[in-house]
TITILUM-809359 format. One line per field, with one value per residue (C-alpha): residue in one letter; x negated, y, z negated; residue number from 1. Coordinates in pm, whole numbers, padded with zeros to 5 digits. Each point is the difference from the previous one (the first is absolute). Example, Ala and Ser with C-alpha at 12.3 -4.5 7.8 and 13.67 -1.06 7.14 Angstrom:
<rs>
type: A, S
px: -01230, -00137
py: -00450, 00344
pz: -00780, 00066
seq: 1, 2
</rs>
This chain:
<rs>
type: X, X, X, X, X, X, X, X, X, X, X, X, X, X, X, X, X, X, X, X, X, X, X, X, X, X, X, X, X, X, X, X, X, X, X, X, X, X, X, X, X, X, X, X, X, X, X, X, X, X, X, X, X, X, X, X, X, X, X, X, X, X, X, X, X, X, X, X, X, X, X, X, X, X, X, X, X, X, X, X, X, X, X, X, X, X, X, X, X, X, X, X, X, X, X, X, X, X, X, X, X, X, X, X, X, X, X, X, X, X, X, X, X, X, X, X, X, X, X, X, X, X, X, X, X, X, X, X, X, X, X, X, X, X, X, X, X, X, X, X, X, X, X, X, X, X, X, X, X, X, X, X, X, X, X, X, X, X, X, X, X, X, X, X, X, X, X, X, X, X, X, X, X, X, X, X, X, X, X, X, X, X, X, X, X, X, X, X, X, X, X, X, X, X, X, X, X, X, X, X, X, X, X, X, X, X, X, X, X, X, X, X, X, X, X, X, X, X, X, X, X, X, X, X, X, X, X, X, X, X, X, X, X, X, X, X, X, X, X, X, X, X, X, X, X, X, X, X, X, X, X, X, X, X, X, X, X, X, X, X, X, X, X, X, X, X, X, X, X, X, X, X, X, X, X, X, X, X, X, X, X, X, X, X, X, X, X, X, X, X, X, X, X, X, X
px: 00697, 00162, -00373, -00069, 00360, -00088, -00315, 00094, 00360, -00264, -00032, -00150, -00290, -00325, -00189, -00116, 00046, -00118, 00224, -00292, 00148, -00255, -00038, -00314, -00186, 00027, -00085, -00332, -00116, 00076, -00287, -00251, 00143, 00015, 00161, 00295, 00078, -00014, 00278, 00216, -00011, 00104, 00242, 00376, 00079, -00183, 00247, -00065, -00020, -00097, 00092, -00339, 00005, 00301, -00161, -00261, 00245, 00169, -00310, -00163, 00345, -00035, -00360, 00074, 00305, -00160, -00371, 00126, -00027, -00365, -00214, -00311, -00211, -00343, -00230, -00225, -00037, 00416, 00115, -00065, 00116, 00360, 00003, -00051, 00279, 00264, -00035, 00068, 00295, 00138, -00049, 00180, 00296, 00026, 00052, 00243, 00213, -00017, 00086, 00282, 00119, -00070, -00175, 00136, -00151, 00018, 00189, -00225, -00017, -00107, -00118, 00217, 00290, -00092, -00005, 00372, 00089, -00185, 00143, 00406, -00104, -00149, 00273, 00308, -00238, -00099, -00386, -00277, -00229, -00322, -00179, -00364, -00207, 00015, -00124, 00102, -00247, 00039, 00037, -00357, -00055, -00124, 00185, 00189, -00132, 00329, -00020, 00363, 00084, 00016, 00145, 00082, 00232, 00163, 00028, 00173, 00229, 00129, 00041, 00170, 00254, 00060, 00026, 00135, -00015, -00316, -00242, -00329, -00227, -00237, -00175, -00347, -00291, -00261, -00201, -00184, -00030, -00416, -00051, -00131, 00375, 00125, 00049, 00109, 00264, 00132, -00009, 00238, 00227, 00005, 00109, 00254, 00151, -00028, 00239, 00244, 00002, -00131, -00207, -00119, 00042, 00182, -00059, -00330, -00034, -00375, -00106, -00394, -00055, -00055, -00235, -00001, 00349, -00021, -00303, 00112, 00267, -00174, -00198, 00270, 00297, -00014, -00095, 00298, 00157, 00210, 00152, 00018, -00225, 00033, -00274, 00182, -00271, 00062, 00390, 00053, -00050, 00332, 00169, -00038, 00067, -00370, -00055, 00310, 00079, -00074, 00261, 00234, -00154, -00307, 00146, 00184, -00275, -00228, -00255, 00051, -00382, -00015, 00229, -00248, -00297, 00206, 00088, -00280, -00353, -00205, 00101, -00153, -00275, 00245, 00245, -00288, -00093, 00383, 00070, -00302, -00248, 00265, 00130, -00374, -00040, 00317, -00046, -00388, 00114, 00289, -00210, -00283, 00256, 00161, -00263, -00432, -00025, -00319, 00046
py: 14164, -00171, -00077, -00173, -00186, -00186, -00108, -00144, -00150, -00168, -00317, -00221, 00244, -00071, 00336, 00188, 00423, 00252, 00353, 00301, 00288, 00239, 00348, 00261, -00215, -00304, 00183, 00141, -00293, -00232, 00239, -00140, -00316, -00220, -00287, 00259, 00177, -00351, -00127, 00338, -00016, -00400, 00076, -00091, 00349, 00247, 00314, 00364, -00029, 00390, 00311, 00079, -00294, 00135, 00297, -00081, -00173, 00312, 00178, -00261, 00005, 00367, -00004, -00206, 00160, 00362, -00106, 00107, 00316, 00005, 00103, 00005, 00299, -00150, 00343, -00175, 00303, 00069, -00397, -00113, 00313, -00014, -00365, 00071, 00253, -00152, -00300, 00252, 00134, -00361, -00049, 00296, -00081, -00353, 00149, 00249, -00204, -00295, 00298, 00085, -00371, 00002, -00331, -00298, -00256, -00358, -00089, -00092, -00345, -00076, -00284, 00074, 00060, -00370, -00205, 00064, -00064, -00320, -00164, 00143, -00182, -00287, -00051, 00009, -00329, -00162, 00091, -00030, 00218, -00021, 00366, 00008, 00197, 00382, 00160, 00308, 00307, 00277, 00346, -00042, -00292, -00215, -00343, -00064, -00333, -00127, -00404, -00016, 00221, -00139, 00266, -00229, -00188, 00326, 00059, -00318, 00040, 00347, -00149, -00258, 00196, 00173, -00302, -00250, -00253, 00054, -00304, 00136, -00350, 00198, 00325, 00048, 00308, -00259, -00037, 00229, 00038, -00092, -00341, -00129, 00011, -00186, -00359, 00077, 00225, -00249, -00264, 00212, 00096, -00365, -00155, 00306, -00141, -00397, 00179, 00104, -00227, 00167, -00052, 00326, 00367, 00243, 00318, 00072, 00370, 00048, 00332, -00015, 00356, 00085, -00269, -00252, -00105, -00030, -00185, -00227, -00071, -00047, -00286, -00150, 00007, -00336, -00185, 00069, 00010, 00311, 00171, 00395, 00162, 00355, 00230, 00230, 00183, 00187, -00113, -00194, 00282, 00192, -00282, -00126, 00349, 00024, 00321, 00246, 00042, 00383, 00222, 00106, 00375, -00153, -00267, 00180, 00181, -00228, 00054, -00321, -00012, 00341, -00172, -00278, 00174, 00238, -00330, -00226, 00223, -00283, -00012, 00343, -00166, -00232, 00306, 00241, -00313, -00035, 00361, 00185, -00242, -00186, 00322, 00091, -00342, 00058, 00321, -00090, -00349, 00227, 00250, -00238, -00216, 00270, 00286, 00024, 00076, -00142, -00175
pz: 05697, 00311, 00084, -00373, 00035, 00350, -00111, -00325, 00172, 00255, -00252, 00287, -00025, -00210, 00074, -00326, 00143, -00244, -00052, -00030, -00221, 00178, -00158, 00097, -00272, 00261, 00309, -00172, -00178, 00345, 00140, -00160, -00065, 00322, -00169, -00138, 00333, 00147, -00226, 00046, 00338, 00017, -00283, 00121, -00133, -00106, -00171, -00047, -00430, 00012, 00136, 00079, 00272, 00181, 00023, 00146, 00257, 00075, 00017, 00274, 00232, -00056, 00173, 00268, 00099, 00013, 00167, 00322, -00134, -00021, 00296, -00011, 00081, 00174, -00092, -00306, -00249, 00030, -00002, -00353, -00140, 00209, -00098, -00406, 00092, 00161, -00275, -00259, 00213, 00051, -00421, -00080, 00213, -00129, -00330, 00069, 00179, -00289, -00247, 00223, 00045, 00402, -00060, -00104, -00188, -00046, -00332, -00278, -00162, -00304, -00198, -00304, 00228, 00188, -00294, -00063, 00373, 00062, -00364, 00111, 00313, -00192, -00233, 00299, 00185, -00264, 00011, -00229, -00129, -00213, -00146, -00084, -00138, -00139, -00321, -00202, -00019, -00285, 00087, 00127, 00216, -00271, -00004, -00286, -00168, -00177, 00057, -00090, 00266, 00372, 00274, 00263, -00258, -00093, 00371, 00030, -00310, 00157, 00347, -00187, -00168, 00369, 00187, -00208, 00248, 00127, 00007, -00169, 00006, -00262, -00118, -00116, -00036, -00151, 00335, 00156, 00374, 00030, 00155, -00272, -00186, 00326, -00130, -00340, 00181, 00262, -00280, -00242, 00380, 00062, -00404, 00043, 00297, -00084, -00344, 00278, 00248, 00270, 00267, 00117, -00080, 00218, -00095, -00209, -00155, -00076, -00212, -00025, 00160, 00387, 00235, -00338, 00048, 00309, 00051, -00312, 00269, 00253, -00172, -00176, 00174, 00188, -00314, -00197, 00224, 00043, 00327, -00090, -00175, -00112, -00166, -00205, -00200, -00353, 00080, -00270, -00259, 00156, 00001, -00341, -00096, -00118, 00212, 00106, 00416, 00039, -00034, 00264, 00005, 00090, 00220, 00202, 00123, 00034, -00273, -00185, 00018, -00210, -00282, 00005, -00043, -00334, -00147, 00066, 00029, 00072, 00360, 00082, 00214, 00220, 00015, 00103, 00258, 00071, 00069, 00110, 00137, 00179, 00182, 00124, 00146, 00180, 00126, 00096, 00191, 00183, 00110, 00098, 00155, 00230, 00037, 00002, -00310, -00219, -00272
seq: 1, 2, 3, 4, 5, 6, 7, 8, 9, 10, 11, 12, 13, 14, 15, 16, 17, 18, 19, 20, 21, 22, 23, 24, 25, 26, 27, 28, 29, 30, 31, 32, 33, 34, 35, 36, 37, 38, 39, 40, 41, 42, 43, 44, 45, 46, 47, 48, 49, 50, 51, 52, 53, 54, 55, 56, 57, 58, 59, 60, 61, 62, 63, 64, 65, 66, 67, 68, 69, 70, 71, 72, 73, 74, 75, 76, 77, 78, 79, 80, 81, 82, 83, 84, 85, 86, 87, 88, 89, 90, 91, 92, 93, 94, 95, 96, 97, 98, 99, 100, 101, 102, 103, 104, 105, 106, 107, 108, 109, 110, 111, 112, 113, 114, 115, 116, 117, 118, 119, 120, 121, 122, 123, 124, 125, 126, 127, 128, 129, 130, 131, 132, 133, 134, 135, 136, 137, 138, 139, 140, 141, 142, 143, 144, 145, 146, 147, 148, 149, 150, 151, 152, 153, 154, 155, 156, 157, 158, 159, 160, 161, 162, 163, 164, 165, 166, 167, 168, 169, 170, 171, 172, 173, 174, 175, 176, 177, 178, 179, 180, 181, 182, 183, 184, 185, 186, 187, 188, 189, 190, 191, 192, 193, 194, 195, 196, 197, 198, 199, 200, 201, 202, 203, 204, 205, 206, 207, 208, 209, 210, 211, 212, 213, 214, 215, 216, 217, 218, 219, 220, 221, 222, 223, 224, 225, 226, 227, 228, 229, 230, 231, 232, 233, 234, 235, 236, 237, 238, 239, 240, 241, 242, 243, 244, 245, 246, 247, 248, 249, 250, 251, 252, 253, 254, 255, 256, 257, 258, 259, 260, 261, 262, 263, 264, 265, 266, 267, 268, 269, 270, 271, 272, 273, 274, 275, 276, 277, 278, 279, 280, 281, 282, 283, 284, 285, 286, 287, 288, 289, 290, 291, 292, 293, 294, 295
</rs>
């Protein structure tokens, strides 16, 4: 947060910096998405939102730290089969120290957890905030079409009733995050802060979904203009209370993904992508990274 503070307490400056929220969803879509890696890795900070990123962490300084341990036997029919070995070795005693908390990891940060910091912080120096976008889903994905309800202005309402002096310029779900929404969007921003007598927006909290929020960011931040800009995901529905924060039983052990997937089904693919596919891609890079292995 003392990061977030400096910036925003640096009023002579007219940069617009982006906040990247980046879970294993992030780091697999950026692969095939050069424009979404691009703005991760330009991002003024990108936070571990998932458990499944600071594992992988752990499980990268892990690697390096033990590679020394590796050497390699030059007889051809013996040195792939020690290598496929001694990777398995060096997997197996990654997780057996993690079970038996030998490794320490990096404390996780996530978006539902940020959105309270940044508006405490907000509301003690007097800056604004504008939230855009989000939509409720039923129990399976499908969004709920209710055009009396609008879940960034719940949002706002709660974050209201939390920070009571928090200066929320406006709140709207209307737009969507495709270009093609752009103008209308900036227009509605804009009326919103000619209402309140602003000139620019400090803190923007965009929920369109992972690489949409932030590229709607990307495009749009200078034309608002706003200075921070945070993509915050499905956020919106804990906060308005629309969806319940897991359980501490799950919680506490990480496996806020499993009480995800038991209350909201429809996310079995990016869970499956989250979990599973993201593991093998760290594993393979590892190995490939630190040992002749093919891919």
């Amino acid at each position: 947060m003392s990061n977030i503070r400096k910036f925003l307490l640096n009023t002579g400056s007219l940069d617009s910096e982006i906040i990247c929220t980046t879970n294993p969803e992030f780091i697999l879509a950026a692969r095939k998405d050069p424009e979404f890696a691009d703005i991760i890795n330009s991002s003024f900070l990108s936070v571990p939102d998932g458990i499944g990123v600071i594992y992988a962490k752990a499980f990268l300084d892990f690697y390096a730290l033990h590679k020394e341990e590796f050497t390699p036997i030059e007889v051809p029919v013996l040195k792939n089969i020690y290598s496929f070995v001694f990777n398995v070795y060096l997997i197996i005693k990654f997780l057996v120290n993690l079970s038996l908390h030998k490794i320490s990891l990096e404390k996780r940060i996530s978006g539902a957890d940020l959105i309270y910091d940044i508006c405490s912080l907000s509301e003690k120096n007097g800056w604004n905030v504008f939230l855009l976008g989000g939509w409720p889903k039923d129990y399976w994905g499908k969004p709920v079409k209710a055009s009396s309800f609008d879940l960034a202005e719940k949002t706002a309402f709660f974050l209201k009733e939390l920070y009571p002096d928090l200066n929320i310029i406006g709140a709207t779900s209307s737009f969507g995050p495709k270009d093609t929404d752009d103008f209308k969007t900036i227009s509605f921003i804009k009326n919103a802060m000619e209402r309140k007598g602003v000139q620019k927006i400090d803190i923007m909290f965009v929920c369109y979904g992972h690489s949409s929020q932030e590229k709607w960011l990307k495009r749009n931040m200078t034309k608002i203009p706003a200075r921070l800009g945070i993509g915050l995901g499905g956020t919106f529905d804990y906060v308005s209370g629309l969806q319940k924060r897991a359980p501490s039983i799950f919680s506490d052990h990480n496996l806020e993904w499993f009480h995800r997937l038991l209350t909201q089904p429809w996310r079995i693919k990016r869970i499956f992508n989250s979990t599973l596919v993201f593991s093998y891609f760290v594993m393979r890079d590892a190995l490939s990274k630190y040992f002749r292995i093919v891919k």
